[in-house]
C-alpha positions as CSV (number, residue, x, y, z in Angstrom):
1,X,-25.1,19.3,-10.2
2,X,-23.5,16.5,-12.3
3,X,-20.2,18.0,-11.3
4,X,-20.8,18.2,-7.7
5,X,-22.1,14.1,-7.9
6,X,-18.4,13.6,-9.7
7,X,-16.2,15.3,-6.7
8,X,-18.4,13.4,-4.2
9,X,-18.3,10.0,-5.8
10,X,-14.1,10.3,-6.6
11,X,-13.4,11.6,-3.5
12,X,-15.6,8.8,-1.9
13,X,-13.4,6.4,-2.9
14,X,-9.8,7.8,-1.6
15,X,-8.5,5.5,0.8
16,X,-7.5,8.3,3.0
17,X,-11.2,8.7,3.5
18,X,-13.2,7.9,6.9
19,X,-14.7,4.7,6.2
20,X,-13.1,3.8,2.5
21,X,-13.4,0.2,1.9
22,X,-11.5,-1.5,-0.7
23,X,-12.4,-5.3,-1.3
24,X,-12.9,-8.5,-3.1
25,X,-14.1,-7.7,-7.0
26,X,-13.1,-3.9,-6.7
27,X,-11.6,-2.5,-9.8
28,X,-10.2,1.3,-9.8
29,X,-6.9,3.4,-9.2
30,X,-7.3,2.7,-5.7
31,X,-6.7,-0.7,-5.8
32,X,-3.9,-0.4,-8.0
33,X,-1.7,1.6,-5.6
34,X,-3.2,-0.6,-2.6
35,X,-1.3,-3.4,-4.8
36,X,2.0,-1.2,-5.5
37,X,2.0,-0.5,-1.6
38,X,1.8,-4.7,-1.0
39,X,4.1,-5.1,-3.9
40,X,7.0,-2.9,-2.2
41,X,6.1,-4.5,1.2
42,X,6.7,-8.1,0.0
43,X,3.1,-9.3,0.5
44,X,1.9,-9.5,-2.7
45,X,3.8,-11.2,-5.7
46,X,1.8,-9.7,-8.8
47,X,1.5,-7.0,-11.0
48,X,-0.9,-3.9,-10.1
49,X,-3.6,-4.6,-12.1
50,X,-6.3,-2.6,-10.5
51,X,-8.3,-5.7,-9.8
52,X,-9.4,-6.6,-6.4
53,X,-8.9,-10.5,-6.6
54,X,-7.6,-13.6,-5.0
55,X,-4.1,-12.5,-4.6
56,X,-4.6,-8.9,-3.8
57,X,-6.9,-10.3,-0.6
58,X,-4.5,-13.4,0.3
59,X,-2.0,-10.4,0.4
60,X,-4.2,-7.9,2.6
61,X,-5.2,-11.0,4.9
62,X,-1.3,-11.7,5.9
63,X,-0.3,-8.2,6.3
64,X,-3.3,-7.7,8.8
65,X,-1.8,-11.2,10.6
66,X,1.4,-9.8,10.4
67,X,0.0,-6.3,12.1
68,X,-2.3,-7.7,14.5
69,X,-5.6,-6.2,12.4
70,X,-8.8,-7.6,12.1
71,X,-8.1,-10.5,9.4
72,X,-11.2,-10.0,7.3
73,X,-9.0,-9.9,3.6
74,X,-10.7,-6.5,3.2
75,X,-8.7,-2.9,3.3
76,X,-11.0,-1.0,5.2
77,X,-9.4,2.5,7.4
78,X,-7.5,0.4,9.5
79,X,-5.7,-1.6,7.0
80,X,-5.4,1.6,4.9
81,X,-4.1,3.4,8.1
82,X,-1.7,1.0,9.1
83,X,0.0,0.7,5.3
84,X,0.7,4.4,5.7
85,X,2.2,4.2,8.9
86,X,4.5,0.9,8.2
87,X,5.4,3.0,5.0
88,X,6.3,6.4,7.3
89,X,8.1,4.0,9.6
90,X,9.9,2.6,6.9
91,X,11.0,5.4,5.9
92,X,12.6,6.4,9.2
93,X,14.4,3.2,9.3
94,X,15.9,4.0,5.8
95,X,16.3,7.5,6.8
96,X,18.3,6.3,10.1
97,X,19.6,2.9,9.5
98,X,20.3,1.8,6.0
99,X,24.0,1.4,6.2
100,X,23.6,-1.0,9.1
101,X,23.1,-4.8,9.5
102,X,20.1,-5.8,9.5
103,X,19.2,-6.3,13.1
104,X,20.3,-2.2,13.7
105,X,17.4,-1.7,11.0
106,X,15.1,-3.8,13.6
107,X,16.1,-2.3,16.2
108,X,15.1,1.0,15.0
109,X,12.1,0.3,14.3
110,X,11.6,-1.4,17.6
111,X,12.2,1.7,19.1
112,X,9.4,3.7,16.8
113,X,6.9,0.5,18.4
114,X,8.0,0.8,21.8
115,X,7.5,4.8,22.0
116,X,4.0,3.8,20.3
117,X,3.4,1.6,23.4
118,X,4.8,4.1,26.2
119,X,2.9,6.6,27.3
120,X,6.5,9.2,27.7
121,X,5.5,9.4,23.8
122,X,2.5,10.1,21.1
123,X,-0.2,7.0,20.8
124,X,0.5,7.9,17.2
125,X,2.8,6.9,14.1
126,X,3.0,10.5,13.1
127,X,2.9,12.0,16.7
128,X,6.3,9.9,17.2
129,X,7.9,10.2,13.8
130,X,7.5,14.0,13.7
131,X,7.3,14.5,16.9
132,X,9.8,17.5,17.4
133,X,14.1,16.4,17.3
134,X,13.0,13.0,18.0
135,X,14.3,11.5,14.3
136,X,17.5,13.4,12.3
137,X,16.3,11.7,9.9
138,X,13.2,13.8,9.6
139,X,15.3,17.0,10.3
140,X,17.8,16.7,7.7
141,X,15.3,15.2,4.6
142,X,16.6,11.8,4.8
143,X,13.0,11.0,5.7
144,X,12.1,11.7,2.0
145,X,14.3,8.9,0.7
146,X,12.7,6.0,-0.7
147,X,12.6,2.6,1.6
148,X,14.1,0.0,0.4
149,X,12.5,-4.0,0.9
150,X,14.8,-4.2,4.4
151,X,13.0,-1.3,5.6
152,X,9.9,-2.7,5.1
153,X,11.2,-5.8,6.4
154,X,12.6,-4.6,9.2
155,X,9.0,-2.7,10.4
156,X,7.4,-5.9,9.8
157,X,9.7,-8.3,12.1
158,X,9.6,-5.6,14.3
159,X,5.5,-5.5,14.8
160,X,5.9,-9.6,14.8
161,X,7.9,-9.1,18.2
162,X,11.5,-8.7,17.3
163,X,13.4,-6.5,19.5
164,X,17.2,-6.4,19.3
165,X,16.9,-3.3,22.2
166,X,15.4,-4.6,24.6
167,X,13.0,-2.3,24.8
168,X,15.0,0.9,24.3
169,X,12.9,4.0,23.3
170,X,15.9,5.8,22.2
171,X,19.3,5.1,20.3
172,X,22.0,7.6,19.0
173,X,25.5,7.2,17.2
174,X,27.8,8.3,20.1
175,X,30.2,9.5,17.2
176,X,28.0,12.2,16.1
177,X,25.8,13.0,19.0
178,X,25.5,16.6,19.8
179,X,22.8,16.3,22.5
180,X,24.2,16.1,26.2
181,X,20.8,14.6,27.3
182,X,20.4,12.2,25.5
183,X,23.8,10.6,27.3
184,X,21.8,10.7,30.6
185,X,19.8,7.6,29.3
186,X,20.1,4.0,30.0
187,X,22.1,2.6,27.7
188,X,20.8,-1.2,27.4
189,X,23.3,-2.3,24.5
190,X,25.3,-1.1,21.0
191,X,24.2,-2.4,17.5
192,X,25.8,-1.5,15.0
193,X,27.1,2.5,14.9
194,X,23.6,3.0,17.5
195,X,23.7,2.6,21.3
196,X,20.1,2.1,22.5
197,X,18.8,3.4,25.9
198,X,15.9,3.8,27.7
């Protein structure tokens, strides 16, 4: 029986779980990689200490301002939620982008928030990110590589309103393109090695 009450209470606690809450005066793992997360995204500017204090809730308040979240300084599922998906997004833009300026690394993920917000595409971060040939990034592992702080960045001015396409939902290097389709699009401008369409 004790064992049983141990899985239930650790797993109780994951953020991935319905209806975790992590918040002011918390101390455990969780809250340690809540603070690496905010550490990597530029919103907090302290060690990991496991500690759920000042900082690590001044932190949680301005991302959910930045990500238009209930501001409540508390990392409930939606917080939680949306650090995953600005990390996946991330990610992509890495994956895609990180040998252009900056702006092609907005405008990238402008594009992931703009198929968000059509409905031609998934309502979800991981029903557009893996949603099937839509990123090479994803196809050929790049995906896996580890963001750097523009990534982040970039995700971040693009949720603030940032966007360099002008509301494409799809770029592609014309020098590499193999897809005749995808020439059929719109194009609204070039950035960079990317030409973004609707």
């Amino acid at each position: 029986m004790p064992f049983i009450c141990l899985i239930l209470c650790f797993f109780s606690f994951q953020p991935e779980a319905e209806g975790a809450v992590l918040k002011y005066g918390h101390s455990a793992v969780e809250v340690k990689e809540l603070q690496q997360k905010l550490i990597v995204m530029d919103y907090l500017h302290t060690s990991a200490t496991g500690y759920y204090g000042t900082h690590t809730q001044k932190a949680v308040r301005q991302f959910q301002t930045d990500f238009n979240l209930l501001v409540d300084g508390i990392a409930g599922p939606q917080t939680l939620q949306m650090l995953n998906d600005v990390e996946k997004i991330a990610r992509i833009v890495h994956g895609e982008a990180r040998g252009e300026y900056y702006e092609g690394q907005v405008a990238v993920a402008a594009v992931v928030r703009n198929r968000l917000y059509s409905d031609q595409f998934p309502s979800t971060v991981d029903g557009v990110l893996f949603q099937q040939n839509a990123f090479t990034a994803v196809q050929d592992g790049q995906y896996n590589l580890t963001p750097n702080r523009y990534a982040y960045a970039a995700v971040k001015d693009a949720w603030l309103g940032w966007d360099p396409t002008g509301g494409s939902t799809y770029y592609y290097n014309p020098r590499i393109a193999t897809s005749e389709w995808i020439y059929t699009r719109t194009v609204e401008m070039t950035i960079g090695n990317h030409v973004f369409a609707k």
